[in-house]
C-alpha positions as protocol buffer text, in pm:
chain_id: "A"
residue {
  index: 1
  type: UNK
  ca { x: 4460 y: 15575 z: 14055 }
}
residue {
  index: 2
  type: UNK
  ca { x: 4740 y: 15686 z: 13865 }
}
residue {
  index: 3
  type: UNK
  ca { x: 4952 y: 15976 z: 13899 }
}
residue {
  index: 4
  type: UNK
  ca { x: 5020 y: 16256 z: 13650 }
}
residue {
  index: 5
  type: UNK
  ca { x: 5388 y: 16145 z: 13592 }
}
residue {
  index: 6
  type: UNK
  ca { x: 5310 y: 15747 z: 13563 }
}
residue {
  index: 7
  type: UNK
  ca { x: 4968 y: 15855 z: 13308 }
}
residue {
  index: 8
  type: UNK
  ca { x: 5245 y: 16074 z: 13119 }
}
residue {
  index: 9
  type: UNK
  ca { x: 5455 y: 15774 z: 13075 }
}
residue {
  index: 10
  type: UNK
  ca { x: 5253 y: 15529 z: 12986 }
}
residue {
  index: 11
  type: UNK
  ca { x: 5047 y: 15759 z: 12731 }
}
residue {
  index: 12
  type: UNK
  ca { x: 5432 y: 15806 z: 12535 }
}
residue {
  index: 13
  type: UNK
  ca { x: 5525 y: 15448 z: 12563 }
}
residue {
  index: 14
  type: UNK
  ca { x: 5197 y: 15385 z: 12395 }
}
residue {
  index: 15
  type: UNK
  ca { x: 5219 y: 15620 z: 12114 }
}
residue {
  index: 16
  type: UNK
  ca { x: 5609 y: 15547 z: 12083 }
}
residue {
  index: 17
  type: UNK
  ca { x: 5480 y: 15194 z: 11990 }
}
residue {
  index: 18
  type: UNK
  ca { x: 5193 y: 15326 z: 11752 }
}
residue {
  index: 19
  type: UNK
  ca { x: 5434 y: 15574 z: 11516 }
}
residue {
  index: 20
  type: UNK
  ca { x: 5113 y: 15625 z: 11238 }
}
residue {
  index: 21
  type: UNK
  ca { x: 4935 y: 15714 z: 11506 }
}
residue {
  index: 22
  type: UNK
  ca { x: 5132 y: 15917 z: 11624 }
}
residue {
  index: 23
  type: UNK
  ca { x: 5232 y: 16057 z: 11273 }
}
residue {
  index: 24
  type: UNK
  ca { x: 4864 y: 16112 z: 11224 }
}
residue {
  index: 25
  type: UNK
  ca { x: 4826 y: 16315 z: 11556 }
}
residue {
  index: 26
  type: UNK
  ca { x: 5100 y: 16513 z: 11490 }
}
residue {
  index: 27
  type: UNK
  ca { x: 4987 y: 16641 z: 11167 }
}
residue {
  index: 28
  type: UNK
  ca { x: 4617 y: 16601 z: 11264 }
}
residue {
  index: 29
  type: UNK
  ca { x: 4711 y: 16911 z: 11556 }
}
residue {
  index: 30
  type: UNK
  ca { x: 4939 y: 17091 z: 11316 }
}
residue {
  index: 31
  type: UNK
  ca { x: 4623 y: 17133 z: 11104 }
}
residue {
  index: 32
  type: UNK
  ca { x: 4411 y: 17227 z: 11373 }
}
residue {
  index: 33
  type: UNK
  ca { x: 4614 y: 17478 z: 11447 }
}
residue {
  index: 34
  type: UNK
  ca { x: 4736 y: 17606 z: 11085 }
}
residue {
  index: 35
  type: UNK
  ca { x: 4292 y: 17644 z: 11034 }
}
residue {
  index: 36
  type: UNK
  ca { x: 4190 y: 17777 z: 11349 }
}
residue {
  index: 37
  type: UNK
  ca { x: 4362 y: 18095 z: 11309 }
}
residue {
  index: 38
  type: UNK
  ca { x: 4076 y: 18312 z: 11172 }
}
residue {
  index: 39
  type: UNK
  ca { x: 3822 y: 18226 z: 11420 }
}
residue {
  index: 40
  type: UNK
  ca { x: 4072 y: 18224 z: 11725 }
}
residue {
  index: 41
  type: UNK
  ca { x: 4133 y: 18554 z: 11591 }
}
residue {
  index: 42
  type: UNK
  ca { x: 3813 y: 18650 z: 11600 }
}
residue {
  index: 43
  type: UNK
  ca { x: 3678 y: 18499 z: 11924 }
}
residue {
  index: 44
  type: UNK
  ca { x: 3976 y: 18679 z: 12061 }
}
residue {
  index: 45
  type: UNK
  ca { x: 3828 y: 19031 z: 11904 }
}
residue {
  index: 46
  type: UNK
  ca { x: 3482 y: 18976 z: 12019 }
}
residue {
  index: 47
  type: UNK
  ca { x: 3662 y: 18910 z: 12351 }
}
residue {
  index: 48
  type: UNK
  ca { x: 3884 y: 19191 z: 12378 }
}
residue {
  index: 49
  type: UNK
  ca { x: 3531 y: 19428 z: 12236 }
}
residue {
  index: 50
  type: UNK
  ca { x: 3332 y: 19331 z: 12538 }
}
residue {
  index: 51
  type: UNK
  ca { x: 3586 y: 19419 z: 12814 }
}
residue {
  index: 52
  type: UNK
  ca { x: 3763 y: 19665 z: 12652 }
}
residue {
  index: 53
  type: UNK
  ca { x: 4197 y: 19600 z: 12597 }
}
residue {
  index: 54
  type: UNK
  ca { x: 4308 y: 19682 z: 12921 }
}
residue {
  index: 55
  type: UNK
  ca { x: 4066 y: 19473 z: 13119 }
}
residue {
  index: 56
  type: UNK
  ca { x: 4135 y: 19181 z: 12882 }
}
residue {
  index: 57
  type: UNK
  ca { x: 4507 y: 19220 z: 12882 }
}
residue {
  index: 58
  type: UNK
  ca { x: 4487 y: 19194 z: 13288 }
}
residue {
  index: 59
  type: UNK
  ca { x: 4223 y: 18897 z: 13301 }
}
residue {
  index: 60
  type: UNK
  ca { x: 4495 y: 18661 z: 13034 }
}
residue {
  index: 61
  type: UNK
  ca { x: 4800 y: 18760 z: 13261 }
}
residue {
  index: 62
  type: UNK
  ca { x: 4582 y: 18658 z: 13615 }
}
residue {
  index: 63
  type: UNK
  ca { x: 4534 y: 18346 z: 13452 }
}
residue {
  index: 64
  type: UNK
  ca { x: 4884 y: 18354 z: 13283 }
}
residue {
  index: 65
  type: UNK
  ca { x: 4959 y: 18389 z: 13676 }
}
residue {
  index: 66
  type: UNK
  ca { x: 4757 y: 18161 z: 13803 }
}
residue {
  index: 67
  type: UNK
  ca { x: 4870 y: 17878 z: 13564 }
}
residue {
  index: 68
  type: UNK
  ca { x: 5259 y: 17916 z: 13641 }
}
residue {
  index: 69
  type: UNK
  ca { x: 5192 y: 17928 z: 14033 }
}
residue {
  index: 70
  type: UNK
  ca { x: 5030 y: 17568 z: 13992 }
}
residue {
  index: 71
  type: UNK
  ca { x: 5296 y: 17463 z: 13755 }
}
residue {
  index: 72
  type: UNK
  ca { x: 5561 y: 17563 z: 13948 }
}
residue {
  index: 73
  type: UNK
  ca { x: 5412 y: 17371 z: 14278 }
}
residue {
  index: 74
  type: UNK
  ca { x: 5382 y: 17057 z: 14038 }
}
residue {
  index: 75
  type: UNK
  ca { x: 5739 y: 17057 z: 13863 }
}
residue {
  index: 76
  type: UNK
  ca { x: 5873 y: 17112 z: 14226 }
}
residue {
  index: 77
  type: UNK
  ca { x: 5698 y: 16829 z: 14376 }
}
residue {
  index: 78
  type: UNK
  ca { x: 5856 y: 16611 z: 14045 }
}
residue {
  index: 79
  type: UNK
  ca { x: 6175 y: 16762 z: 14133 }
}
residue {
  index: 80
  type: UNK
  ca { x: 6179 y: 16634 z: 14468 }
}
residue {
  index: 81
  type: UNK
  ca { x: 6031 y: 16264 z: 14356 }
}
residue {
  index: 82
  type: UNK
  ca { x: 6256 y: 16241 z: 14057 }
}
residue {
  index: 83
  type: UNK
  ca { x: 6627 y: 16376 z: 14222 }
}
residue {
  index: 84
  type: UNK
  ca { x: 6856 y: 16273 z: 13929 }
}
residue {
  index: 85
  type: UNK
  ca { x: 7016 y: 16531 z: 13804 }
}
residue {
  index: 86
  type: UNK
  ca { x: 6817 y: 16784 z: 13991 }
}
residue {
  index: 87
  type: UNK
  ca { x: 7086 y: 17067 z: 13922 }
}
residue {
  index: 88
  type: UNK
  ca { x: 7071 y: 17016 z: 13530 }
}
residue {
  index: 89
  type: UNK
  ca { x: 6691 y: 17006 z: 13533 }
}
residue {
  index: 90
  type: UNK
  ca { x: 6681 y: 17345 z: 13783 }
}
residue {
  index: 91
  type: UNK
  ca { x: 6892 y: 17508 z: 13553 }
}
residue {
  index: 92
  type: UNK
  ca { x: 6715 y: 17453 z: 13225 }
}
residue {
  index: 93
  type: UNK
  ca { x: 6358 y: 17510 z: 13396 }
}
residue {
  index: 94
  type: UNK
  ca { x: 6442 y: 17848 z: 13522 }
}
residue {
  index: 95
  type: UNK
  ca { x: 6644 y: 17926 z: 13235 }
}
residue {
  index: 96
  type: UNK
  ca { x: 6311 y: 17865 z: 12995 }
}
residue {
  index: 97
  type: UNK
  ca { x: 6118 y: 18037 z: 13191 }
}
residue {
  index: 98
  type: UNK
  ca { x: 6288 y: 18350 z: 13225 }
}
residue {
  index: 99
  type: UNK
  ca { x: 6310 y: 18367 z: 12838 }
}
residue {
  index: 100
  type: UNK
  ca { x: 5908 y: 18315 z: 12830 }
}
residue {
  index: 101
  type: UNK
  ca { x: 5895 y: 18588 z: 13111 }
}
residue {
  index: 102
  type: UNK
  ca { x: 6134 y: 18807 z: 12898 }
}
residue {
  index: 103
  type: UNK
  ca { x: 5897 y: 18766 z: 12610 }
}
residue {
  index: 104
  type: UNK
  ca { x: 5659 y: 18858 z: 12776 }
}
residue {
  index: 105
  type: UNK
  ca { x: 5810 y: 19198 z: 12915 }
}
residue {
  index: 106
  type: UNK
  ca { x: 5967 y: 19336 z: 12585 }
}
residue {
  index: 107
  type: UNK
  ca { x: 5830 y: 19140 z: 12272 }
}
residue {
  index: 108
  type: UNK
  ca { x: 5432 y: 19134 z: 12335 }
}
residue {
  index: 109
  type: UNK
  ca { x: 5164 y: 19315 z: 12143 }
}
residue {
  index: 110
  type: UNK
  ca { x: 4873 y: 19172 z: 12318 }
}
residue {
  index: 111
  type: UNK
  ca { x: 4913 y: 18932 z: 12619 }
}
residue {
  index: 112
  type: UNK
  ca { x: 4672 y: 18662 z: 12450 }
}
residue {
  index: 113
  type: UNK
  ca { x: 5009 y: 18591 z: 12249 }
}
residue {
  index: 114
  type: UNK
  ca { x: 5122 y: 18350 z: 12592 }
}
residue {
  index: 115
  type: UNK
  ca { x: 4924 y: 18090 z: 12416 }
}
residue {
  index: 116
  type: UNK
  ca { x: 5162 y: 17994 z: 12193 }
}
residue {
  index: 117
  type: UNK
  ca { x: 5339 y: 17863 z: 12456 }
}
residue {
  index: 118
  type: UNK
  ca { x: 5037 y: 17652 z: 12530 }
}
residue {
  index: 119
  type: UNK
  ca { x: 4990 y: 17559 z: 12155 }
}
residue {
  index: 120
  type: UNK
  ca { x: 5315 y: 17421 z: 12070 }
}
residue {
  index: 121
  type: UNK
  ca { x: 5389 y: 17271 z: 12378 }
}
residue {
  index: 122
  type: UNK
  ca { x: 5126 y: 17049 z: 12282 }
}
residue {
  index: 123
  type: UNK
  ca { x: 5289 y: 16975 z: 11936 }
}
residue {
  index: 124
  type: UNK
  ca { x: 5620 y: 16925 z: 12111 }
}
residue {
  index: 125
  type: UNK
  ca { x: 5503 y: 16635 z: 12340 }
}
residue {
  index: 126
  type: UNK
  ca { x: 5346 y: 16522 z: 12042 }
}
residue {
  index: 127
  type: UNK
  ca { x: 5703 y: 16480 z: 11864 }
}
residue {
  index: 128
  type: UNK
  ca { x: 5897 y: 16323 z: 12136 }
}
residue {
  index: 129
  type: UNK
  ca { x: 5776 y: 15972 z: 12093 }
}
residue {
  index: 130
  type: UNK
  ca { x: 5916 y: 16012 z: 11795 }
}
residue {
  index: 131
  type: UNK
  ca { x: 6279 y: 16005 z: 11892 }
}
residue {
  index: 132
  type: UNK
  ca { x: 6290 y: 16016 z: 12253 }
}
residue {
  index: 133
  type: UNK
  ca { x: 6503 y: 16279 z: 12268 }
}
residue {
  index: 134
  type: UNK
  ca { x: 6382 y: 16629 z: 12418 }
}
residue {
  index: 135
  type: UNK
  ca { x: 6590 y: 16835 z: 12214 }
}
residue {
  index: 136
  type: UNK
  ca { x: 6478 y: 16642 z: 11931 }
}
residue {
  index: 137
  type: UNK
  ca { x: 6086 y: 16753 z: 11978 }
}
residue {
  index: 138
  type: UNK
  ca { x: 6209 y: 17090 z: 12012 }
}
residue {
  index: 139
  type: UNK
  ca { x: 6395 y: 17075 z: 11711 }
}
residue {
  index: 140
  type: UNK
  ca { x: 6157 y: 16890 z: 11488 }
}
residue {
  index: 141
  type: UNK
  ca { x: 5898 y: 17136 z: 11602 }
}
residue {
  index: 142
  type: UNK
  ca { x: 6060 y: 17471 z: 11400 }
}
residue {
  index: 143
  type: UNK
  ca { x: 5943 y: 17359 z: 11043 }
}
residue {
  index: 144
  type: UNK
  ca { x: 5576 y: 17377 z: 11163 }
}
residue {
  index: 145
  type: UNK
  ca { x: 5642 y: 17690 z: 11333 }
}
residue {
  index: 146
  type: UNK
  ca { x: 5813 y: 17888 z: 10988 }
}
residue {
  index: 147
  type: UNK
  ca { x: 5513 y: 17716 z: 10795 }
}
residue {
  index: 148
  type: UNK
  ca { x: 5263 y: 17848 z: 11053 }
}
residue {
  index: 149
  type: UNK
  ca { x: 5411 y: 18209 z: 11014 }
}
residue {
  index: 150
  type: UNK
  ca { x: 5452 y: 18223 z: 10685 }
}
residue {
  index: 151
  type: UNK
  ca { x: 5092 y: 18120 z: 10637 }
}
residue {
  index: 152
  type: UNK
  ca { x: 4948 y: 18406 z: 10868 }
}
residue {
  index: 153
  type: UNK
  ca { x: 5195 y: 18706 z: 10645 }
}
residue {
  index: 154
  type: UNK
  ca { x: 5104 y: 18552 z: 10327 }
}
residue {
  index: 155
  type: UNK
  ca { x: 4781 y: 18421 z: 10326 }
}
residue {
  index: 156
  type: UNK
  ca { x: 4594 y: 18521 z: 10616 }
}
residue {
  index: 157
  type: UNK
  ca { x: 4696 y: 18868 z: 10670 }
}
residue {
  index: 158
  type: UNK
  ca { x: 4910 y: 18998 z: 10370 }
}
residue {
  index: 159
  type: UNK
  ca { x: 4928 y: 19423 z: 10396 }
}
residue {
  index: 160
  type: UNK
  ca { x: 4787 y: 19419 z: 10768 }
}
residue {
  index: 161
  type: UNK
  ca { x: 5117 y: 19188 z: 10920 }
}
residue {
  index: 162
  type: UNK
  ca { x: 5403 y: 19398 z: 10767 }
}
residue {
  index: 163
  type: UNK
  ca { x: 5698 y: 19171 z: 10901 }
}
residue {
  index: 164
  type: UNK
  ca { x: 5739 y: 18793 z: 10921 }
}
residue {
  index: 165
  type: UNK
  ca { x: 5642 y: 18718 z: 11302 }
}
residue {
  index: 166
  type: UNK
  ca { x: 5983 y: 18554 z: 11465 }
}
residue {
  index: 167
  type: UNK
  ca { x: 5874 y: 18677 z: 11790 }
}
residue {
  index: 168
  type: UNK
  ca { x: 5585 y: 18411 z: 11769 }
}
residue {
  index: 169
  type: UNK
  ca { x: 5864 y: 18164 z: 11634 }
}
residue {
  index: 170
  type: UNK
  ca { x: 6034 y: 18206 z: 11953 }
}
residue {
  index: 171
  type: UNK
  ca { x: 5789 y: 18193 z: 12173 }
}
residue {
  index: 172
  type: UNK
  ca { x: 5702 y: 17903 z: 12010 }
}
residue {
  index: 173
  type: UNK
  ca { x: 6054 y: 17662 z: 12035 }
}
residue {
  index: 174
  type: UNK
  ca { x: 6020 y: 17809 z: 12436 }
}
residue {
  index: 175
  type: UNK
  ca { x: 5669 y: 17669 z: 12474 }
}
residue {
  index: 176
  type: UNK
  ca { x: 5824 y: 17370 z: 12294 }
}
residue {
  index: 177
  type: UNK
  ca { x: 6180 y: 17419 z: 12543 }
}
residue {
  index: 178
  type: UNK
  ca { x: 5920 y: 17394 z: 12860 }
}
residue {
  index: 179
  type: UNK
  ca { x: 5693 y: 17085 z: 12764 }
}
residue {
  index: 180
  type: UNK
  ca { x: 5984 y: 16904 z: 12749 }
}
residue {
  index: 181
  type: UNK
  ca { x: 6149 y: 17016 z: 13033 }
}
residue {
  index: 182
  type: UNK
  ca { x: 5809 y: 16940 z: 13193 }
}
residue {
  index: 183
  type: UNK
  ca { x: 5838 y: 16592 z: 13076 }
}
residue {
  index: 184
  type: UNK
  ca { x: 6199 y: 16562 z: 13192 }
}
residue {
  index: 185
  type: UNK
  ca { x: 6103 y: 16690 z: 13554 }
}
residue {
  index: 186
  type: UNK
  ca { x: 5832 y: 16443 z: 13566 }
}
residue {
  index: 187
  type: UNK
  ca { x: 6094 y: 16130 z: 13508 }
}
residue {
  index: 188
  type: UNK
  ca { x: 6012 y: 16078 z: 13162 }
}
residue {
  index: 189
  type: UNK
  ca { x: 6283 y: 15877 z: 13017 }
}
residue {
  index: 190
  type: UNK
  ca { x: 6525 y: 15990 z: 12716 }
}
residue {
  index: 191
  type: UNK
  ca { x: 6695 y: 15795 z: 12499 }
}
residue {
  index: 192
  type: UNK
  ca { x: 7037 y: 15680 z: 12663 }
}
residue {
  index: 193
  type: UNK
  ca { x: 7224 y: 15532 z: 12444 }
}
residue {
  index: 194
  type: UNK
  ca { x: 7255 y: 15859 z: 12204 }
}
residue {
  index: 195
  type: UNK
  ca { x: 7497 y: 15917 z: 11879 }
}
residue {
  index: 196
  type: UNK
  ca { x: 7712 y: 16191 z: 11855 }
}
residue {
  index: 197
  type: UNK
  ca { x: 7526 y: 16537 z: 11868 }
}
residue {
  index: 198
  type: UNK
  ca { x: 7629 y: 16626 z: 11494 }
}
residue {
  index: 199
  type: UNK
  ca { x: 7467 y: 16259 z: 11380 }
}
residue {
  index: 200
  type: UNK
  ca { x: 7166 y: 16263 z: 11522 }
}
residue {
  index: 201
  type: UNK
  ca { x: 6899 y: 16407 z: 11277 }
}
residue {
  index: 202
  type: UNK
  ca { x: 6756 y: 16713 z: 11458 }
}
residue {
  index: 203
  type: UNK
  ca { x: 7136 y: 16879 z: 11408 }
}
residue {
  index: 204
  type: UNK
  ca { x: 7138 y: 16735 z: 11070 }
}
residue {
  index: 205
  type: UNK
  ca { x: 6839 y: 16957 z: 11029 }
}
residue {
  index: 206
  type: UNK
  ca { x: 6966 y: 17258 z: 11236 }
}
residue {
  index: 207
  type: UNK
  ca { x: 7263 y: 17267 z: 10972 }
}
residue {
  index: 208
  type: UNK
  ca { x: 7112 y: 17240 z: 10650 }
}
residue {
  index: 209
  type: UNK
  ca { x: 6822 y: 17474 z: 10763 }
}
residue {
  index: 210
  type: UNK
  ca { x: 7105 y: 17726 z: 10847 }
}
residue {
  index: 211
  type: UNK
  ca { x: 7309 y: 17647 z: 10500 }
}
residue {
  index: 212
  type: UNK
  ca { x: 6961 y: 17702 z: 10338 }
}
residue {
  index: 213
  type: UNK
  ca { x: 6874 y: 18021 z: 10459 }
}
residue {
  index: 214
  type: UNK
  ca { x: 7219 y: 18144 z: 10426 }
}
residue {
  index: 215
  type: UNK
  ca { x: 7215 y: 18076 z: 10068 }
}
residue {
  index: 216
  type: UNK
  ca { x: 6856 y: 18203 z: 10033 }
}
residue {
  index: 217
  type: UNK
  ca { x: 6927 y: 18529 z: 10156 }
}
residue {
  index: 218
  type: UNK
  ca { x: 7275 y: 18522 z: 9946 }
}
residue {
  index: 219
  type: UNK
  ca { x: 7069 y: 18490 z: 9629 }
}
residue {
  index: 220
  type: UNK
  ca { x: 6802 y: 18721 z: 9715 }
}
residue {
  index: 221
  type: UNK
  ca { x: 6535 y: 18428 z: 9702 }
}
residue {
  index: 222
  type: UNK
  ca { x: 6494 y: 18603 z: 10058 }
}
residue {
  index: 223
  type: UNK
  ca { x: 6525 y: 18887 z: 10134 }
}
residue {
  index: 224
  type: UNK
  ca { x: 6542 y: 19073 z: 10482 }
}
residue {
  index: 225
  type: UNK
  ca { x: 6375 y: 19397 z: 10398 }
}
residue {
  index: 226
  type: UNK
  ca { x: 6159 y: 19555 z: 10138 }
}
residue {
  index: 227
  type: UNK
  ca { x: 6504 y: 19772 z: 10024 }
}
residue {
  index: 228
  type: UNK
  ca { x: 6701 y: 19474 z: 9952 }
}
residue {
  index: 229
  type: UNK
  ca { x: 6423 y: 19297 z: 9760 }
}
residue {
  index: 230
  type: UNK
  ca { x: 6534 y: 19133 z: 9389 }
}
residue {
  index: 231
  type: UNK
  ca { x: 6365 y: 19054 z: 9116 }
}
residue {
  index: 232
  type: UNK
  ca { x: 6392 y: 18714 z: 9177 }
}
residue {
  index: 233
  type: UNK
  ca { x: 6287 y: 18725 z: 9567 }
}
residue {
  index: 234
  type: UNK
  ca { x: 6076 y: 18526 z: 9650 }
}
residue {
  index: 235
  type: UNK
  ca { x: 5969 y: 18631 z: 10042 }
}
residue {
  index: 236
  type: UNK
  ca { x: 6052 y: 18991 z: 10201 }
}
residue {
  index: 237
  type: UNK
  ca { x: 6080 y: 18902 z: 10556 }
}
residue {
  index: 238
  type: UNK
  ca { x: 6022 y: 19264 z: 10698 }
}
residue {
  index: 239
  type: UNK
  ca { x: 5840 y: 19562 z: 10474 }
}
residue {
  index: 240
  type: UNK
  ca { x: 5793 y: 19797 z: 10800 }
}
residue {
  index: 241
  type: UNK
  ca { x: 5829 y: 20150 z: 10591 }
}
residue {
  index: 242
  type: UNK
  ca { x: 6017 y: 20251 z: 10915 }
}
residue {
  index: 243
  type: UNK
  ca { x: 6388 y: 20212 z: 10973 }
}
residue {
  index: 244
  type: UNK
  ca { x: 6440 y: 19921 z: 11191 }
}
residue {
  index: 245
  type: UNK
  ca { x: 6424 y: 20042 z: 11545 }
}
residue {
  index: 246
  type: UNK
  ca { x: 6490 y: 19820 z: 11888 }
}
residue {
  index: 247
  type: UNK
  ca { x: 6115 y: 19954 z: 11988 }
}
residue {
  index: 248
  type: UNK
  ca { x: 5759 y: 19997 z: 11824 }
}
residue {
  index: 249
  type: UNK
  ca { x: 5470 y: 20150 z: 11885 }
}
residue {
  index: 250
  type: UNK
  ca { x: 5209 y: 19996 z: 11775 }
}
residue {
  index: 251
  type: UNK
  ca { x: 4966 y: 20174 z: 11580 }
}
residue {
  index: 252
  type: UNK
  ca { x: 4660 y: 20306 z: 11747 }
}
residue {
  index: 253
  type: UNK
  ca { x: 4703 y: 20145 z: 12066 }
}
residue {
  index: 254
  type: UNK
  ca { x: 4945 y: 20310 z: 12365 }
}
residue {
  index: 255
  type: UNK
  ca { x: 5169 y: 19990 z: 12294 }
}
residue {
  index: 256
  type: UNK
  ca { x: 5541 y: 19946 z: 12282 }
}
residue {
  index: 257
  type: UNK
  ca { x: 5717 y: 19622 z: 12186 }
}
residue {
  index: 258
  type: UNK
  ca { x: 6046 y: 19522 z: 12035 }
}
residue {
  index: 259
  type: UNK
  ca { x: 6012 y: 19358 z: 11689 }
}
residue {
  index: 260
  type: UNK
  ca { x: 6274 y: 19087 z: 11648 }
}
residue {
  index: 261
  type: UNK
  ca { x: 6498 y: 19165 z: 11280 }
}
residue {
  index: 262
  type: UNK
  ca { x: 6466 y: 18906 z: 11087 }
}
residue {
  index: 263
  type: UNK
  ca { x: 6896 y: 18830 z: 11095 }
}
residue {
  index: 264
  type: UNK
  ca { x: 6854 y: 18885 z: 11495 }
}
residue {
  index: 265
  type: UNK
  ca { x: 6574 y: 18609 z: 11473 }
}
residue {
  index: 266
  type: UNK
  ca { x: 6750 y: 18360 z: 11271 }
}
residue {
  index: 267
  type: UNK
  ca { x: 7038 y: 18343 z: 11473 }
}
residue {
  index: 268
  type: UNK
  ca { x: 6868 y: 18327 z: 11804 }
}
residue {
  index: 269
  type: UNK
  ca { x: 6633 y: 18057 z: 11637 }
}
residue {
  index: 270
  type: UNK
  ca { x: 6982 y: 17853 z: 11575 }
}
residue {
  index: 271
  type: UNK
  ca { x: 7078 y: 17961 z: 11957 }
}
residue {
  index: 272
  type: UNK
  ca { x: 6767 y: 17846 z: 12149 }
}
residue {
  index: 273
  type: UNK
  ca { x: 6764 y: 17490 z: 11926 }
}
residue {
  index: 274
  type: UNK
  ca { x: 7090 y: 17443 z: 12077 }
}
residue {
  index: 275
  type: UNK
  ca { x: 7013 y: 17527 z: 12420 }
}
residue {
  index: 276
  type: UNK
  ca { x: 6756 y: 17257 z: 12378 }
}
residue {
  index: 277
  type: UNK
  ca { x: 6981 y: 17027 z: 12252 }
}
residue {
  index: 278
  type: UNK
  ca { x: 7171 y: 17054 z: 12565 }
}
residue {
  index: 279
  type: UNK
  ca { x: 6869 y: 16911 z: 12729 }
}
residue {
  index: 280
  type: UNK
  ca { x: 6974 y: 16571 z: 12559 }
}
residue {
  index: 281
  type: UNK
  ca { x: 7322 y: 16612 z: 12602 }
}
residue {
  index: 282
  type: UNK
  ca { x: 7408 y: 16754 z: 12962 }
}
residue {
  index: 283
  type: UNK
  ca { x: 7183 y: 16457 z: 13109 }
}
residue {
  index: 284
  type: UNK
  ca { x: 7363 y: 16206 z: 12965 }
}
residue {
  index: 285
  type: UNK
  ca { x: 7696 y: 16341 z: 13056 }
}
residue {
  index: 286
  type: UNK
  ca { x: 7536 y: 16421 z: 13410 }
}
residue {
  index: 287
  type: UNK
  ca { x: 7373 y: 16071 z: 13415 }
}
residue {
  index: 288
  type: UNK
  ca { x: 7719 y: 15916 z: 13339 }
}
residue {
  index: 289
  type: UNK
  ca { x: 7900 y: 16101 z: 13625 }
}
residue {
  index: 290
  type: UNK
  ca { x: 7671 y: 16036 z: 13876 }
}
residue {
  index: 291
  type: UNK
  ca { x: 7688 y: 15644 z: 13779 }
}
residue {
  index: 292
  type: UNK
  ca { x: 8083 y: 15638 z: 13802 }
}
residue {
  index: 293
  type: UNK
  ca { x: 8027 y: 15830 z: 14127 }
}
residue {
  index: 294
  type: UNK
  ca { x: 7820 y: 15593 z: 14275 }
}
């Protein structure tokens, strides 16, 4: 029978040779997951009705719990297996997950939000036969995740969501950040032979998403707040009546969170894609060292 890590490998070598496929399942999941908002939503309701908020809240982080304490057993068995470069995958695993655990702590409204992580981890294994580059998936992932968001304040819940949800987005590239980490603990191979960070595609899009947003927001097309909105603005990315605040309460429920600003957002968006990157880019150099070592 095989094991987890050999299944893993051969399941990406297969779909790395079958790229409609793997195109198809891609955008097959992204629509699952763009239409299955509403009744998520509401299952989730119905959910929360029947055992009240506090009991539900406590049963999602025992299995929140639960589900790390078994993933961390796993990932530290890989570790041991697959040794290279154990330092550089350490680092990066416990770095992820204390920016998930962070999250958690300061930015949730409901503790049901932890399955984003889930969700787009999904979508980020998805990517990586794609390029073969963890970063990469990460990277390639963020489009999906703005069109997601943007979907849920403009269409879904326009009045009721009063600010464009970049604490989602970030949880998001995390749960994205950890499946490939995953991947990488389990000895799934990278691509080795690697251009230059600044010619490889997933910067490429980094940078022109950045210039594009800059000049958005320079021509009012976006705008970050209801107060600076144009006639010609297209999205308002917060329209909290409040005065941006570090902390909320949410309303009607004994709830404080911190709602990321949309400027705060973008710029840690652009931060955690290069983390990522490094996840590319620190093995190789690590990789290299420990061959001229040997």
């Amino acid at each position: 029978m095989e094991t987890p890590d050999v299944f893993l490998q051969r399941m990406i070598n297969w779909l790395e040779a079958r790229r409609i496929i793997n195109l198809l399942l891609v955008f097959g999941y992204f629509t699952f997951i763009f239409l299955m908002h509403v009744p998520c939503a509401k299952l989730s309701v119905f959910v929360q009705n029947k055992l009240s908020l506090p009991v539900y809240n406590n049963v999602v982080i025992g299995i929140s719990f639960f589900i790390l304490v078994m993933y961390l057993l796993f990932m530290f068995r890989q570790l041991k297996t697959y040794s290279e470069n154990r330092l550089h995958k350490l680092v990066f695993l416990l770095l992820c997950l204390s920016f998930i655990i962070l999250h958690f702590n300061i930015m949730f409204e409901m503790n049901i939000e932890i399955i984003h992580v889930f969700q787009y981890s999904i979508l980020a294994f998805l990517l990586f036969p794609l390029t073969r580059r963890f970063g990469a998936a990460v990277c390639f992932a963020i489009p999906f995740m703005l069109v997601d968001e943007w979907n849920q304040y403009i269409n879904l819940y326009p009045g009721f969501v009063q600010y464009f949800e970049f604490n989602d987005v970030i949880l998001d590239i995390n749960g994205c950040g950890l499946a490939m980490i995953s991947l990488y603990l389990a000895g799934v191979r990278g691509e080795e032979n690697m251009k230059p960070l600044w010619k490889r595609p997933e910067f490429i899009l980094l940078f022109v998403g950045a210039i594009a947003t800059a000049m958005a927001l320079q021509t009012c097309f976006i705008s970050l707040y209801a107060a600076d909105k144009c006639n010609n603005t297209w999205l308002v990315l917060n329209i909290v009546p409040e005065a941006p605040a570090f902390w909320r309460k949410f309303p009607g429920r004994d709830v404080v969170y911190h709602i990321m600003q949309p400027l705060e957002a973008i710029i840690s968006i652009g931060v955690l894609a290069t983390f990522y990157f490094g996840l590319d880019s620190f093995r190789v150099n690590f990789s290299e060292k420990a061959s001229k070592i040997q």
